[in-house]
C-alpha positions, 0 to 999 in steps of 0.5 A, a space after each residue: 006508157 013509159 015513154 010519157 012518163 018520160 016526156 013528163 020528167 023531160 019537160 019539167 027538166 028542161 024547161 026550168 033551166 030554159 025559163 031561168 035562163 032567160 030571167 039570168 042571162 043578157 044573151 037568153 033574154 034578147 035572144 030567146 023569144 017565148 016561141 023559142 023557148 017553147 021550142 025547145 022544151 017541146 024537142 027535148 020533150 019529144 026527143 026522149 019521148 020517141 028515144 024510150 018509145 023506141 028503147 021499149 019496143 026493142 027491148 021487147 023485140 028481143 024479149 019476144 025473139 025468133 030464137 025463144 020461139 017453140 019449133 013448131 013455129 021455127 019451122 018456116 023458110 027463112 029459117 031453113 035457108 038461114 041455119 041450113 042453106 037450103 029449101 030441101 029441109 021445109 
């Protein structure tokens, strides 16, 4: 949810500069056809979509980690061979 929340902001950030430039600016107005301006809003859109998609399920990740695990569950092989260096302890 968070991250299109963020989409909604990122859109209506980037699109009014976008919008305005191409009213303001010689360059834009030539250069900036309505598929690119389209283009551009939807990017940065779906750029800071997937970048606090990706910053929640990290935060997550971390909240949820191996190491607040209870004992019982830490018991596993990889974890016998990553803090004791052995299979003899499972």
């Amino acid at each position: 949810m968070a991250g299109a929340k963020v989409a909604t902001v990122t859109t209506v950030a980037v699109a009014v500069p976008t919008l305005a430039s191409v009213r303001m600016l010689s360059w834009a107005r030539a250069h900036l056809i309505p598929n690119g301006q389209g283009l551009i809003i939807s990017t940065v859109t779906g750029m800071a979509y997937f970048i606090i998609a990706n910053k929640t399920i990290l935060s997550m990740a971390r909240k949820h980690s191996f190491e607040d695990a209870p004992d019982h569950l830490k018991n596993t092989l990889f974890h016998c061979l990553r803090y004791n260096g052995s299979i003899s302890s499972v």
